[in-house]
Backbone as CSV, one residue per row, in Angstrom:
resi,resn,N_x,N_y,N_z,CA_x,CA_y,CA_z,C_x,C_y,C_z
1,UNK,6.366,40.047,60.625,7.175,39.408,59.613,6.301,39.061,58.423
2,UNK,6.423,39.358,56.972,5.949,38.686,55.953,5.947,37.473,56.069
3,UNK,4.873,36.635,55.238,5.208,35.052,55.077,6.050,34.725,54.096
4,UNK,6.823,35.278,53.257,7.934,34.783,53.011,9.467,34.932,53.942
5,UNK,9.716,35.615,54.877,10.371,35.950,55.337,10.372,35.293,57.223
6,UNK,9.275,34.396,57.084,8.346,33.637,58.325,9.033,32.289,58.844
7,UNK,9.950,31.623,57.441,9.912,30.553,57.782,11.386,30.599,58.568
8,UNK,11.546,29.311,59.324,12.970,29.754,60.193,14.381,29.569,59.435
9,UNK,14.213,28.994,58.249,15.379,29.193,57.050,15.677,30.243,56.930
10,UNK,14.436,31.431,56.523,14.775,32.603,56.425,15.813,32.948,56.953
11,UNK,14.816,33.194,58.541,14.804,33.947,59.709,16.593,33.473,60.038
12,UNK,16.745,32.195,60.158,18.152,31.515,60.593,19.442,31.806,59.660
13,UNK,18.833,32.293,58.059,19.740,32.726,57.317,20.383,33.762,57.426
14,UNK,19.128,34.429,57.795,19.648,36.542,58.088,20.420,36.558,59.210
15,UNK,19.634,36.041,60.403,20.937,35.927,61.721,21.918,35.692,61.406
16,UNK,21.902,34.429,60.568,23.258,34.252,60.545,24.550,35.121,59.719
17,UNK,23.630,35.680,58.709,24.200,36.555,58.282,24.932,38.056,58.477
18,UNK,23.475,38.275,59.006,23.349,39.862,59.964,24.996,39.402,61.140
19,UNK,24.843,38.034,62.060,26.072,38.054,62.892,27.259,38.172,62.292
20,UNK,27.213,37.291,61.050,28.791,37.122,59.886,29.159,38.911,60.641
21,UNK,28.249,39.439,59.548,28.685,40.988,59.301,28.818,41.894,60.536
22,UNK,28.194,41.924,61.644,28.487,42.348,63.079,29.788,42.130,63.418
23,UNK,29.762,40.469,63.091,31.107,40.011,64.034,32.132,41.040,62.933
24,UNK,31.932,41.242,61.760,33.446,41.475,60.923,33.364,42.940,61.417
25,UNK,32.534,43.596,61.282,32.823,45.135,61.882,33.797,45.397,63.346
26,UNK,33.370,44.356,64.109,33.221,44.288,65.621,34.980,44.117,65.249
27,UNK,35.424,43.199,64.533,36.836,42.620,64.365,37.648,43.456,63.758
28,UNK,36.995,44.711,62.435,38.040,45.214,61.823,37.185,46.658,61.365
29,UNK,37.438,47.450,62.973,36.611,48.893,62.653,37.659,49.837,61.933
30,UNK,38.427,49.713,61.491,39.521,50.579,60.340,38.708,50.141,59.447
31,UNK,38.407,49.262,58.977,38.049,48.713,57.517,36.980,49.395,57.720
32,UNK,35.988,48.960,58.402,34.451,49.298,58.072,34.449,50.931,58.451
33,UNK,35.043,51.982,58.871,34.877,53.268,59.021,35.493,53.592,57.873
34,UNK,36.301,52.820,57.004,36.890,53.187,55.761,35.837,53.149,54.488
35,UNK,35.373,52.023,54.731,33.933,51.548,53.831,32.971,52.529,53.946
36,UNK,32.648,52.907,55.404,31.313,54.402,55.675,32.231,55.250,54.924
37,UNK,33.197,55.326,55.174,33.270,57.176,54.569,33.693,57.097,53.154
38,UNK,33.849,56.207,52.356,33.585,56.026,51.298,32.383,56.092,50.757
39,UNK,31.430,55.355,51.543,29.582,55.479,51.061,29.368,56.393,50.994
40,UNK,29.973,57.501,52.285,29.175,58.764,52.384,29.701,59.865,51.762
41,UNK,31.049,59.535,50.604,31.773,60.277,50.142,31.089,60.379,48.470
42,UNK,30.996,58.899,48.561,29.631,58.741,47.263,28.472,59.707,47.274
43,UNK,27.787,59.287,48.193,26.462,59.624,48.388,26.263,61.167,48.431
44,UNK,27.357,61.929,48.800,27.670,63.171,48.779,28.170,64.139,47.687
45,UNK,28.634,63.139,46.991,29.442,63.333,45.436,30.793,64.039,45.513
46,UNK,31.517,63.560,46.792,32.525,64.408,47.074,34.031,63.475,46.566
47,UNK,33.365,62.186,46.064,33.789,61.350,45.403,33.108,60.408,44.476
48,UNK,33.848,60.057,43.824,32.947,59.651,41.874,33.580,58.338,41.823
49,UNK,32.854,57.323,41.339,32.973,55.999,40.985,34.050,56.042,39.600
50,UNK,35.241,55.660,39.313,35.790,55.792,38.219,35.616,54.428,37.613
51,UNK,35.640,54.276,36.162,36.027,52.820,35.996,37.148,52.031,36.129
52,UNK,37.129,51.307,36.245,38.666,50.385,36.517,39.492,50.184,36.007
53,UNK,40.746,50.659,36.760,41.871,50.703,36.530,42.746,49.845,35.602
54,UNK,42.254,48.309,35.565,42.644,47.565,34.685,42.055,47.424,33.629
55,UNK,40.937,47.630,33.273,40.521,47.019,32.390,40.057,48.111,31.565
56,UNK,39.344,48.799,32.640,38.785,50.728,31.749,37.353,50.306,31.992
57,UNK,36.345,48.923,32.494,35.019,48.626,32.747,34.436,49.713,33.672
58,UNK,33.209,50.130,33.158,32.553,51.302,34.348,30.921,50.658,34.399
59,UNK,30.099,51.426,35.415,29.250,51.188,35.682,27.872,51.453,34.541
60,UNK,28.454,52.171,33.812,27.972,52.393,32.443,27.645,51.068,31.423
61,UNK,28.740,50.229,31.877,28.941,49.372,30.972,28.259,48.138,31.530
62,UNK,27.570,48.212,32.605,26.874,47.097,33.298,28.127,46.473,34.202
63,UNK,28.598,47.006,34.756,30.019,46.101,35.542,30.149,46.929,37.114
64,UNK,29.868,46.282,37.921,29.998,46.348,39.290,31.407,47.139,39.472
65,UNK,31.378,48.036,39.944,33.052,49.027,40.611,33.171,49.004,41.679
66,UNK,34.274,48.688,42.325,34.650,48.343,43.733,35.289,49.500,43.784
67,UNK,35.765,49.741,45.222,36.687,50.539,45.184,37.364,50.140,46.768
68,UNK,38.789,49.984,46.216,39.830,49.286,47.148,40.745,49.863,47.693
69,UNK,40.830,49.913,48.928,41.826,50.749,50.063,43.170,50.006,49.829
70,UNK,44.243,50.805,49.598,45.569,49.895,49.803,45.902,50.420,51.606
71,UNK,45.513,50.902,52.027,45.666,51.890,53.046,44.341,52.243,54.411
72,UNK,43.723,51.436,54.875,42.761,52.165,55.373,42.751,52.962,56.153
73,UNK,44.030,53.880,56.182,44.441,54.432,57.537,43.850,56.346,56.223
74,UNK,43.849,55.564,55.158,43.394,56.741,54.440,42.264,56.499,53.717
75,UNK,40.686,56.832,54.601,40.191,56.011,53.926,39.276,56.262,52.693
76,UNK,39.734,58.002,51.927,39.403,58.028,50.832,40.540,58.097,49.738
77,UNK,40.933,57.532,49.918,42.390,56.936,48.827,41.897,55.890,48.341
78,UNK,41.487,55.551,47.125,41.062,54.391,47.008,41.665,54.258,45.208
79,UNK,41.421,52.478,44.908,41.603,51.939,43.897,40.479,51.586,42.965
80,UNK,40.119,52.311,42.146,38.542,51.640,41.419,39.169,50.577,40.441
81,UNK,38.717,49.104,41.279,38.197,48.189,40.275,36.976,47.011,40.097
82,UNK,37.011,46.761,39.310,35.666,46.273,38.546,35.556,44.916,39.296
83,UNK,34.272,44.284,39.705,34.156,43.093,40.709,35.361,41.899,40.880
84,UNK,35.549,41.591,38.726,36.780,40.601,38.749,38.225,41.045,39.129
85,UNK,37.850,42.034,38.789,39.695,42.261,38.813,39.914,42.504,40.556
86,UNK,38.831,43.218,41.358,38.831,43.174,42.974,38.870,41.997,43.495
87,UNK,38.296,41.347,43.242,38.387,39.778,43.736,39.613,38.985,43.268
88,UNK,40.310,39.451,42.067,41.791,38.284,41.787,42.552,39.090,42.869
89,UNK,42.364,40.156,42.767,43.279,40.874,43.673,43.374,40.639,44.966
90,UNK,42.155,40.593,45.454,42.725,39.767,46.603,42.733,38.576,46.848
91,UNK,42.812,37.486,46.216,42.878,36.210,45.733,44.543,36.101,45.709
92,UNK,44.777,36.736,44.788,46.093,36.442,43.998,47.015,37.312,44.860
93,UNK,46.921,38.850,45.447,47.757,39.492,46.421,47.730,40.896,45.757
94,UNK,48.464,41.893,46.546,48.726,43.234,46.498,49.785,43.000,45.441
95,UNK,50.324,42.066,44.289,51.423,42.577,43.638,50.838,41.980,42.080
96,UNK,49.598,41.736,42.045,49.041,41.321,40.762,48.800,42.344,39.891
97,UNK,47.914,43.436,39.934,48.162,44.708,39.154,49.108,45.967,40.025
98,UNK,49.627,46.617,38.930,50.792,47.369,39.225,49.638,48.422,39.923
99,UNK,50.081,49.429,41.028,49.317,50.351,41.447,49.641,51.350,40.424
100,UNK,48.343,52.731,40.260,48.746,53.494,39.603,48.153,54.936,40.663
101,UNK,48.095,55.805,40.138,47.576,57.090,41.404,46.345,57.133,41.632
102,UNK,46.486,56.802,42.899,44.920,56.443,43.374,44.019,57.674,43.648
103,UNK,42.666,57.817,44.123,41.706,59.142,44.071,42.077,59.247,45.678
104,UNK,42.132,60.443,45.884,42.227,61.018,46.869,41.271,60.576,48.231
């Protein structure tokens, strides 16, 4: 272990963290096999980061792009939006921005 990474704050933070994220996989493997094959749809270029749908913000522009399953039963169908507008959205619900045709 590094000595910054030594002390048991660290160490007690990451567990606890590392478990958060275990336990959520462990709880909702649709979601998270939806999330992999999105990464690896990226990483492959067999899918492209668009900018967001509401606003038109891209990664160009310094703005974080999400990209949001209405569906995870499809899980490269997705919604590109930008950190804020992903987060009201699910804050606020599935009827805050109108859907428009999502990427395949």
């Amino acid at each position: 272990m590094s000595p910054e990474n030594s002390s048991p704050e660290n160490a007690a933070g990451r567990l606890k963290s590392d478990t958060r994220q275990a336990n959520w996989r462990r709880a909702n493997p649709n979601k998270y096999a939806a999330h992999i094959a999105v990464q690896r749809a990226l990483t492959s270029g067999t899918l492209n980061k668009q900018p967001c749908e509401v606003c038109g913000a891209s990664e160009a522009d310094g703005v974080r792009i999400d990209a949001h399953h209405d569906d995870y039963r499809k899980p490269l169908k997705v919604r590109w939006l930008c950190r804020t507008h992903h987060t009201r959205l699910h804050k606020c619900g599935e009827d805050l921005f109108a859907k428009k045709d999502a990427t395949q």
